[in-house]
N, C-alpha and C positions, 0 to 999 in steps of 0.2 A: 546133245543136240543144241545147235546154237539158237538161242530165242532174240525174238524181232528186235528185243531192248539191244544185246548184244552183235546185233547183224551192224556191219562196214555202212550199212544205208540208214539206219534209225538217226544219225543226225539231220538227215533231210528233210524230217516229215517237222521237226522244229522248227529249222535255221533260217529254208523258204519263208516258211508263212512271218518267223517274228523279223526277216530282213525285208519284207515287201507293210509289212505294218511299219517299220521303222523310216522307208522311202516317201512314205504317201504323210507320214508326222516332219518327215524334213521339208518334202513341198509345201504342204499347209503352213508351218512355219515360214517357209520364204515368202510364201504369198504375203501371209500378215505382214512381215517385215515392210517387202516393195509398198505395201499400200500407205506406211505412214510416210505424213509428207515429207519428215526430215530425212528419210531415207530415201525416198523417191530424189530430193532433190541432191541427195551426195551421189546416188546412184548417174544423174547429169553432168556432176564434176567431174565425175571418174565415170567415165562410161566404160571401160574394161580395158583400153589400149594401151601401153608405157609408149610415152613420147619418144621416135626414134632420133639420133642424130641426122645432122644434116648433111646431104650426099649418101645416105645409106641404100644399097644397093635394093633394087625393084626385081622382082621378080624371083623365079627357082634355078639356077642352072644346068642344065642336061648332065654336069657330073654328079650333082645332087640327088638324081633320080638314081643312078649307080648306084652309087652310095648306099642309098635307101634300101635298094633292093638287096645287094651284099647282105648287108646289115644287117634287113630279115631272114634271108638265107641260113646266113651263121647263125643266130639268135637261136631260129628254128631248133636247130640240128642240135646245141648247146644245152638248150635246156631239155630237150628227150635225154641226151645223154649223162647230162648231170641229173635229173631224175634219176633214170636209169642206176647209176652210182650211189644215188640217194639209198636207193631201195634194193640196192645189189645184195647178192646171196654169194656162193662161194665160188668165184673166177672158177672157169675150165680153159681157157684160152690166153694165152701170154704172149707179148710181143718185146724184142731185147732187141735192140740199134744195132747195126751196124757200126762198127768202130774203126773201121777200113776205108771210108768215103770221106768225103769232104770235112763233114763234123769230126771229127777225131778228140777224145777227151782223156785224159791223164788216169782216169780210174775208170773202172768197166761199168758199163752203160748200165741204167739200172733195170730192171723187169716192170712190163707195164701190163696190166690185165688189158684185154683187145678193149674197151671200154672205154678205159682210161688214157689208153695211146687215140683214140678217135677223140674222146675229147678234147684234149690238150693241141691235138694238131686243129680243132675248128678254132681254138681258141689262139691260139697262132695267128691264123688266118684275119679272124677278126680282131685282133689287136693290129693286124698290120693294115685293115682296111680302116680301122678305129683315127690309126696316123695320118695313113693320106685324106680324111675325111677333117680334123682337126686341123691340116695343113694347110687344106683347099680353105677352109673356112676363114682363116686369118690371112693368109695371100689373096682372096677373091674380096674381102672386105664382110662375106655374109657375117661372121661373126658378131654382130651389132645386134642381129635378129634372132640370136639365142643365148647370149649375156644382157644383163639387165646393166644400161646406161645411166639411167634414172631413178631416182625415190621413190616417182608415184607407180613402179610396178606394182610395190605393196599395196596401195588402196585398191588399183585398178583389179588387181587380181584378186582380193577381196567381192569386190565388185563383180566381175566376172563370175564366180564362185556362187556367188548368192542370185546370179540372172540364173545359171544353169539348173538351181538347186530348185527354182518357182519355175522353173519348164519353159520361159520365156529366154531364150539365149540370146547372146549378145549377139549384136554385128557384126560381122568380122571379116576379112579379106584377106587370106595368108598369102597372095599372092604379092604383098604390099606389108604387110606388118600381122605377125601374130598376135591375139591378145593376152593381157598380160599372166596370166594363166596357163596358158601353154608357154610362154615364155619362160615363166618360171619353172614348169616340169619339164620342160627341153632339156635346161640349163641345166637340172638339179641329174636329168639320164645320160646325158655327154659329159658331165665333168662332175662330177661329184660319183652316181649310182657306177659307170662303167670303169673308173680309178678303182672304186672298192673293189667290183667282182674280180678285177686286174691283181688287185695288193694280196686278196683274201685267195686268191688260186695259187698264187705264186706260195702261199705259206702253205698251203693243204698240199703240193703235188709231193710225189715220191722223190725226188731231188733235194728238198727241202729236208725231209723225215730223216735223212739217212746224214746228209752233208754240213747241214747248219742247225746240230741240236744242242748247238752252245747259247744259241738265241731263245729256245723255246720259253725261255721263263720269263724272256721280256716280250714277246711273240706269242700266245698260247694255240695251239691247235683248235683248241675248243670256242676261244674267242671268235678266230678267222670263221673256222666251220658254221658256226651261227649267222655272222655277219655275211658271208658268203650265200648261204640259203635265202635270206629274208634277202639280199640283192636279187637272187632269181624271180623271187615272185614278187620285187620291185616290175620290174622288166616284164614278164607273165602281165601282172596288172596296167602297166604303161598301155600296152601293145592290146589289150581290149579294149580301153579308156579307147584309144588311138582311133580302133577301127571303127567301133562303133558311133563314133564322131565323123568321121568323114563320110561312113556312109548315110548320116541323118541331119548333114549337114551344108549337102550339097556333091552326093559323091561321083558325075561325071564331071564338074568344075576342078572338085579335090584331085582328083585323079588321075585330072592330065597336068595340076601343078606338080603332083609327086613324080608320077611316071614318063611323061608329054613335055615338060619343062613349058608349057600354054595355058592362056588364061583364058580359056573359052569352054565352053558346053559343047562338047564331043565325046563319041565312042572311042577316041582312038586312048587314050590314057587308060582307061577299062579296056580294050583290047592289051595292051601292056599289059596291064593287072592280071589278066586271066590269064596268060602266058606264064609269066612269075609263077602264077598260083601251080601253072603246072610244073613248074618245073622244079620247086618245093615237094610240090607230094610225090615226083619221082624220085626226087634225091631221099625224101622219108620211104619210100616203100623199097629202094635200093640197099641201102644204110643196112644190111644184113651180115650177120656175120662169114657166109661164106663170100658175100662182095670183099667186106673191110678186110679179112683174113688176105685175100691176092692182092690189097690194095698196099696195107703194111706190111710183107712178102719181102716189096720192092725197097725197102729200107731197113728187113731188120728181119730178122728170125720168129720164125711165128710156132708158136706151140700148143699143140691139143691136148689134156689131160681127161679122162672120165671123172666124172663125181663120184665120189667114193659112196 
């Protein structure tokens, strides 16, 4: 019989209480901090913002809201199914390309568990919506507002860091300039965190394993596979940081900058919002294998096996 020390949920009854004692010791610390004058008055110098260039573009553009929502879409469905794969047991279902269509390749397509072919095509998807988002950025000029131009990103986001951590948060207007804070975690989940998950899948897929094991020794499977993980729940954690900030921060303002491309107080960016939301949880409650099975059908041979 398994005992309560041993039960899947016995971390919880710890990890709650000493991670909510450890929040309420970081507050009480920032509070100290803000009240000495020397920090109160660097806290003035640096009020959390990185100084933008001059001409740098105002506002969110309507492809941005796009964007955004793609983004999540794919995100969504990516990290179900790389869990999913995390924690996979023994494939019953296979899907093999087509070799006859347009794709046509020199040696025979390789075997994909249905899992792993859904994967790899969201990840498709979201690499190619990753470029036109990268593209728009640097053609539109926003690029200014999630590269760091300046030095005192460092202080300000310092600064920033230690307003949020005393529950006093900083001022802020994304509609105009992020602070330097999000600036910095923008910067580090668009070019830094989505390169790796890009590098680190590219070395895990079934193409890699079979075709380029001349590399593995300067490449290791084990390396990518870790690096690859901890990018998932880079991203997992962005994305509740994210949300829970926009909605305790002003979230019909936030939300028709993300989704509205508007800087005002309206329902209509939350009507947006709840649209998306549905249309995520149909794409999650669709996402079944006999959906995905008629879906990869149409590009490739799909296979059933019993578990033995």
């Amino acid at each position: 019989m398994t005992t309560f020390r041993q039960s899947r949920w016995f971390p919880l009854v710890w990890v709650v209480p000493v991670a909510l004692v450890l929040a309420v010791i970081v507050v009480l610390f920032a509070r100290w901090l803000r009240d000495l004058p020397e920090v109160a008055a660097w806290i003035e110098q640096f009020p959390g913002q990185s100084t933008l260039p001059e001409g740098a573009p105002v506002g969110i553009p309507a492809w941005a809201g796009w964007q955004h929502f793609l983004n999540s879409f794919f995100l969504l469905l990516i990290v179900r199914t790389g869990w999913q794969l995390h924690q996979a047991k023994r494939a019953t279902i296979f899907w093999t390309r087509n070799n006859t269509g347009l794709i046509r390749t020199k040696n025979p397509p390789t075997r994909l568990t249905l899992t792993t072919w859904f994967h790899l095509s969201l990840d498709a998807l979201w690499v190619l919506n990753g470029v036109v988002f990268v593209t728009l950025l640097f053609v539109t000029g926003q690029w200014v507002r999630l590269v760091p131009t300046h030095w005192d990103v460092i202080p300000n986001a310092i600064s920033a860091g230690l307003q949020y951590a005393s529950l006093e948060w900083p001022l802020e207007n994304g509609w105009i300039n992020y602070n330097a804070l999000q600036l910095l975690t923008y910067f580090i989940t668009v070019f830094i965190a989505a390169p790796l998950a890009i590098l680190t899948g590219i070395r895990m897929s079934p193409a890699w394993s079979i075709r380029m094991r001349r590399f593995d020794a300067l490449y290791p499977f084990a390396v990518a596979k870790r690096v690859h993980f901890w990018t998932l729940w880079w991203f997992v954690g962005f994305t509740i940081v994210h949300v829970f900030l926009v909605f305790t921060t002003g979230a019909l303002r936030n939300l028709n900058h993300m989704y509205a491309s508007r800087d005002e107080v309206s329902w209509l960016g939350f009507a947006i919002f709840c649209v998306s939301l549905v249309v995520m949880i149909v794409a999650w409650v669709a996402a079944r294998p006999s959906v995905l099975k008629a879906i990869a059908s149409l590009g490739g041979t799909v296979i059933s096996r019993e578990r033995p």
